[in-house]
C-alpha positions in Angstrom: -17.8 19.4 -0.3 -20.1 16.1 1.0 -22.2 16.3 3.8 -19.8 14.7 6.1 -16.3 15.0 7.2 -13.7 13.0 5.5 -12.0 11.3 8.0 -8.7 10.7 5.7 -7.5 14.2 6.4 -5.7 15.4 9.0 -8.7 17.8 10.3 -11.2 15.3 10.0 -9.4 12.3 11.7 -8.2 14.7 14.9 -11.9 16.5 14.8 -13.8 13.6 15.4 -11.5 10.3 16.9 -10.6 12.5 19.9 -14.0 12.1 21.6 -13.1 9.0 24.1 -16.9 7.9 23.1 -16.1 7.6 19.5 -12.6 5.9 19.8 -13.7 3.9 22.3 -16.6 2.7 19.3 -13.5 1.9 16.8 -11.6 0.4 19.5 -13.9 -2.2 20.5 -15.3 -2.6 17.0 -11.2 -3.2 15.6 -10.0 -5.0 18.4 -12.8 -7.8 19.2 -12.2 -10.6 20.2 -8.6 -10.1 20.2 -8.9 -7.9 24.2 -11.6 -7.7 26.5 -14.2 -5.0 25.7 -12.6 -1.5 26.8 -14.3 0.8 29.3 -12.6 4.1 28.8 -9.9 5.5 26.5 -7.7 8.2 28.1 -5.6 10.5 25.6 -1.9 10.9 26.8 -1.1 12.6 23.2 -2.1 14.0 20.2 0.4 14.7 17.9 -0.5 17.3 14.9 0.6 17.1 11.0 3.2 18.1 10.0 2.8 21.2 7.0 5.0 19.2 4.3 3.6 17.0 2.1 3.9 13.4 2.3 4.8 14.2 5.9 1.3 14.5 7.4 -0.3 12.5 9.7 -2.0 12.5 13.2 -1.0 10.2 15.9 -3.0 9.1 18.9 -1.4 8.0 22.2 -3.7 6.1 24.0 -4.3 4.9 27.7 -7.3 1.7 27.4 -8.7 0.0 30.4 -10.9 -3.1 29.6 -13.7 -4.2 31.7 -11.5 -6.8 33.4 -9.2 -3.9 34.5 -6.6 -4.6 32.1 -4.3 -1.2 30.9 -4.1 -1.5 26.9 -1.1 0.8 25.6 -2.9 2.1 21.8 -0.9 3.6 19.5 -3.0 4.9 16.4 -1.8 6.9 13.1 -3.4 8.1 10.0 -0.4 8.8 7.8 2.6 6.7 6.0 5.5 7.3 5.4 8.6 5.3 3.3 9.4 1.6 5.0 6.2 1.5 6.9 6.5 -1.8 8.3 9.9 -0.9 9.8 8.5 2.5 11.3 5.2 0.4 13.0 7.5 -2.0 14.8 9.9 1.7 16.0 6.4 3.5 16.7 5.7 0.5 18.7 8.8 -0.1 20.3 9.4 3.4 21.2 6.1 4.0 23.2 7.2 1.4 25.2 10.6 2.8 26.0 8.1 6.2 27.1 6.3 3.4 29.9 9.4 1.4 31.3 11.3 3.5 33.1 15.1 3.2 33.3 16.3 0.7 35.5 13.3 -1.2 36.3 14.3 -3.9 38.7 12.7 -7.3 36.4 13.0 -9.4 39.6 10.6 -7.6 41.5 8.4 -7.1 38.7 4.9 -9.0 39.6 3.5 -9.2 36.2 4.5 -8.1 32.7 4.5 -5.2 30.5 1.0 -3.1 29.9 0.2 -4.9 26.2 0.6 -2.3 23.3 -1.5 -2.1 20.1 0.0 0.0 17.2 -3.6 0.7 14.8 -2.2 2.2 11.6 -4.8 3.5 9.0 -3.2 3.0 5.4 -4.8 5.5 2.5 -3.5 4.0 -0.2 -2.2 0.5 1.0 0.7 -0.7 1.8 2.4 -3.7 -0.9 2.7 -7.0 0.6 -1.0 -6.5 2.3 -4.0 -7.9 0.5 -6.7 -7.9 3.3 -9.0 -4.7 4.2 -7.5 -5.9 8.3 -3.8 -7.2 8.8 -3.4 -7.9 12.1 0.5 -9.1 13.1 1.8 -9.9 16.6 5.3 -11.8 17.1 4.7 -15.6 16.7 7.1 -18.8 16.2 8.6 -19.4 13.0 8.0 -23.1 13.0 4.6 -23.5 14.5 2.9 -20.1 13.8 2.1 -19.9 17.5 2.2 -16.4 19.8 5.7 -16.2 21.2 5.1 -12.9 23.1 1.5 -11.3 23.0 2.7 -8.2 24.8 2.0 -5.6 21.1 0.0 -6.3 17.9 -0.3 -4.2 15.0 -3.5 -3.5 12.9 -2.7 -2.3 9.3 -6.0 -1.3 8.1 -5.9 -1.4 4.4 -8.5 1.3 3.1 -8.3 0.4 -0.6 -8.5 -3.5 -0.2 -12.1 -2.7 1.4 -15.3 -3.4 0.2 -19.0 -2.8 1.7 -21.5 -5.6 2.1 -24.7 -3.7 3.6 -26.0 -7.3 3.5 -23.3 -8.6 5.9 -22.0 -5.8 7.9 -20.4 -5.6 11.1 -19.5 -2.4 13.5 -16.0 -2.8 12.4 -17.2 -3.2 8.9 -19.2 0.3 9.1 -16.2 1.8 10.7 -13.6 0.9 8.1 -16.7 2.2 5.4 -16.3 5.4 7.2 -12.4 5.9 7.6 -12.7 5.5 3.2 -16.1 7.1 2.2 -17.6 8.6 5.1 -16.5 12.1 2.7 -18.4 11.2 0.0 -21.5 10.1 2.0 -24.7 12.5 1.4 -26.7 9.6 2.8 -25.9 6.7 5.2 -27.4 3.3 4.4 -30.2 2.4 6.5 -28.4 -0.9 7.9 -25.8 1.5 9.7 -28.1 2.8 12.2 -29.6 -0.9 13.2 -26.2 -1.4 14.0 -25.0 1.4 15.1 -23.9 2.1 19.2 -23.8 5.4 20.8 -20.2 6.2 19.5 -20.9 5.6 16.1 -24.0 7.8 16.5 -22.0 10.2 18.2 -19.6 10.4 15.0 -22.3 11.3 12.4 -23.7 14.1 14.1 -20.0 15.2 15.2 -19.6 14.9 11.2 -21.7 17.1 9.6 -20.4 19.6 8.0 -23.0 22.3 8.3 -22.4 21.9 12.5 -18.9 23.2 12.1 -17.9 26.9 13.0 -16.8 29.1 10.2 -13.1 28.7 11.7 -13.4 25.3 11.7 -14.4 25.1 8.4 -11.6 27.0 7.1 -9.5 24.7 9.2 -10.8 21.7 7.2 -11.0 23.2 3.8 -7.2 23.4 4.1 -6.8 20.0 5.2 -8.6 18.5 2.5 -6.4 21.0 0.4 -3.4 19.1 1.4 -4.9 15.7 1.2 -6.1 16.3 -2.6 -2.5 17.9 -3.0 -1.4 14.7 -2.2 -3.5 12.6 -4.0 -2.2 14.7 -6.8 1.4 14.0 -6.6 0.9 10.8 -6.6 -0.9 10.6 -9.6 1.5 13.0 -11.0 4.3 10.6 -10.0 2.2 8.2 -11.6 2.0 9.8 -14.7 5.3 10.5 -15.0 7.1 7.2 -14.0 4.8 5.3 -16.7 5.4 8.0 -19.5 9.5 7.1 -18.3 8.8 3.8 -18.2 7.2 4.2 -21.6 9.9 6.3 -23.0 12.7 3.7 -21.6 11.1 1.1 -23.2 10.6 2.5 -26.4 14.4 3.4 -26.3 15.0 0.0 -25.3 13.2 -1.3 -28.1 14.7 0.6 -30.8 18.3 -0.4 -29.6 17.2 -3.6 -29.6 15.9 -3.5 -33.1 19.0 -2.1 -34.2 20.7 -4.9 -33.0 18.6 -7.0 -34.4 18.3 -5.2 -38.0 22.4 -4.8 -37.3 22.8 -8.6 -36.8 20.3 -9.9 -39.4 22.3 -7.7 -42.1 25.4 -8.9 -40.8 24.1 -12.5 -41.1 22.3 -12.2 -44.9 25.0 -10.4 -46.0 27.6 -13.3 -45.1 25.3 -15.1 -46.7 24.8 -13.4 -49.6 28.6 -13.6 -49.8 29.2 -17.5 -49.5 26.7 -17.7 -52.8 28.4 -15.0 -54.8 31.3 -16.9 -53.7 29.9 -20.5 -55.0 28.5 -18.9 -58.2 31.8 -17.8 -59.1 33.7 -21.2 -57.9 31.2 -23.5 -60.2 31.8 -21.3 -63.2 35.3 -22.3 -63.0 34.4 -25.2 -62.5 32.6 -26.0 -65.6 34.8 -23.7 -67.8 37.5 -27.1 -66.1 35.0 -29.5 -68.0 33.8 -31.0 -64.5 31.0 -32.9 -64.5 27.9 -31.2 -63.0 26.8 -33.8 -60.2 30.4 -33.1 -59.1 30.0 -29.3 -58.9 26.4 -29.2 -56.7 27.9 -31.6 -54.8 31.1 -28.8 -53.9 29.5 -25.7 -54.4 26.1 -26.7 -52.6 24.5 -24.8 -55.5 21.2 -26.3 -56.9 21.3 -28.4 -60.4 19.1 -25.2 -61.8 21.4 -22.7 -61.1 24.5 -24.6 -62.4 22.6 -26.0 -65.3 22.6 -21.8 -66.2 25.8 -21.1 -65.1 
């Protein structure tokens, strides 16, 4: 077990994202320049894993205020699950069904909808996504412009990142921690020049050794089901290639023996035309015919007529 919490598990990504100091860190680290800096982070819901695997995950339902006033709607997961990209736009859409009540009156509405942010922390990737940060909002086909800039979604790609300590940001060191902070025993110097009080918050929150005995017990298990995991999927791995391997061989072998099956069909015909020329010249010359004329019928060489 490392020094500090893995953030990847379920445990780990509950323990230490629900201090409002440390999300608030991530937040305005992920989100710059995108919304204004946010003051304080309200939790409205914390929703715990699941106990099947593949069906983990911990979801955060945030309430943001910037320093302009601003409400930001945050919605923020750990956890996949099959058509992803589908499931971010209904995780989206549904917390906003949870903040417009039925039968609004749009007329007397005096501005529009809180915006919503859906931040959705991807493990192992997700195909079609090639950057460490994907972030996607509803634009114009043609143009490429915002059409509506009420949601955005941040797929954080853990796999597609790589540390720079020679050009690091905040959001930089927090995406570093979300994949390795687990297998940290030390943190690189160029963390702490950069580091703000949430960050600094998180790796004494981290430690290992400052959890209780029940709360390491807690997270032993988590990581249990996290390596489980892990395991399957290599396991699923495994077996799809050694399928894919067996298919292929089986593939291969029927195609050779269509192959050999049509090769033989094809020397054998010819085989049969000669037999059949051999034995039409040798009548031939028993006739008397002249042996120009015979080649020139059979399509025999003059050698093997001359022996005939």
């Amino acid at each position: 077990m490392g020094k500090y919490i893995d953030l990847r598990c379920d445990f780990g990504f509950k323990y230490c994202m629900s201090d409002p100091i440390i999300m608030k860190s991530f937040l305005n680290a992920l989100l710059e320049g995108d919304v204004e800096k946010i003051t304080s982070v309200t939790f409205e819901n914390v929703e715990m894993p699941r106990d099947a695997i593949n069906q983990r995950g911990v979801t955060f339902d945030l309430h943001c205020t910037t320093e302009t006033g601003d409400s930001i709607l945050i919605e923020m997961q750990n956890s996949y699950q099959k058509f992803f990209k589908t499931r971010a736009n209904f995780y989206i859409f549904n917390l906003m069904s949870k903040k417009i009540r039925r039968g609004i009156e749009w007329g007397k509405m005096e501005n529009d909808i809180t915006r919503i942010i859906g931040i959705f922390i991807m493990g192992d990737g997700l195909a079609g996504l090639n950057d460490a940060i994907t972030c996607t909002a509803e634009c114009n086909v043609k143009t490429g412009e915002i059409f509506w800039d009420r949601h955005r979604k941040y797929f954080i790609n853990l796999p597609k990142f790589k540390f720079d300590a020679e050009n690091i940001t905040t959001k930089d060191i927090w995406i570093n921690f979300f994949k390795n902070l687990g297998d940290m025993d030390n943190i690189h110097q160029s963390v702490y020049e950069r580091a703000d009080e949430g960050l600094l918050r998180l790796l004494e929150k981290a430690k290992v050794a400052a959890l209780t005995d029940e709360e390491r017990d807690v997270y032993e298990a988590s990581m249990k089901r996290l390596e489980d995991e892990v395991d399957m999927e290599e396991l699923g791995y495994k077996i799809g290639m050694e399928k894919g391997m067996e298919k292929g061989m089986e593939e291969g072998m029927e195609k050779g023996r269509k192959e050999g099956l049509e090769k033989g069909r094809r020397e054998g015909k010819k085989e049969g035309e000669h037999d059949k020329a051999i034995q039409i010249a040798t009548d031939m010359k028993k006739e008397g015919l002249d042996i120009a004329i015979i080649v020139k019928m059979t399509k025999l060489s003059l050698e093997e007529v001359e022996k005939l």
